[in-house]
C-alpha positions in Angstrom: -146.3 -33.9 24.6 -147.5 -30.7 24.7 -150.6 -31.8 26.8 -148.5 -33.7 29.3 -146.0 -30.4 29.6 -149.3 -28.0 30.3 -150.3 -30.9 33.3 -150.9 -29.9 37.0 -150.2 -33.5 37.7 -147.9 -34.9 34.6 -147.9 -38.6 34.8 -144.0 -40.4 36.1 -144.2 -42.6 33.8 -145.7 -42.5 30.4 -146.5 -45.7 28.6 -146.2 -44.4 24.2 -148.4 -46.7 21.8 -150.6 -49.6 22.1 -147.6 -51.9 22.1 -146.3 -50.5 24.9 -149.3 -51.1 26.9 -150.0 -54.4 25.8 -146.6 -55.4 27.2 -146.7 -53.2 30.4 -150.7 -54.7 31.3 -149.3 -58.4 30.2 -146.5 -58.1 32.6 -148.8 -56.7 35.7 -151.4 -59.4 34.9 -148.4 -61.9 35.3 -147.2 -60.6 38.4 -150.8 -60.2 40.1 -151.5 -63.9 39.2 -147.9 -64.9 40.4 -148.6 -62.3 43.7 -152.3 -64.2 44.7 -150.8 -67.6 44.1 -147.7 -67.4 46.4 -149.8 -64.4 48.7 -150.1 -66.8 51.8 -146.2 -68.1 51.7 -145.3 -64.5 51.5 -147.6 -63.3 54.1 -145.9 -66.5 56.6 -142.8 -65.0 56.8 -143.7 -62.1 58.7 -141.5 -61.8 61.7 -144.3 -61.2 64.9 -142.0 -60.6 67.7 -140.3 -57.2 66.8 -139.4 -56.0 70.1 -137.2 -59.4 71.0 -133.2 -58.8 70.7 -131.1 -61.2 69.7 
């Protein structure tokens, strides 16, 4: 704690114990696969014409 205190740059969030980053790196490995599998649906719902009024 000490260290993190003394930091130029202390970290926002702090992940305590190995459990704790097992779970964290599980759940971002989950969302990346989930992210590149649906990436072209979510990209197709851009909306291209901005400057149109309705």
């Amino acid at each position: 704690m000490l260290r993190i205190v003394a930091a130029d740059q202390p970290p926002t969030r702090l992940l305590l114990g190995n459990d704790a980053l097992r779970l964290v790196r599980a759940g971002r490995d989950a969302f990346e696969r989930d992210m590149l599998a649906w990436a072209e649906l979510s990209a197709s719902t851009d909306f291209d014409d901005v400057g149109r009024t309705a």
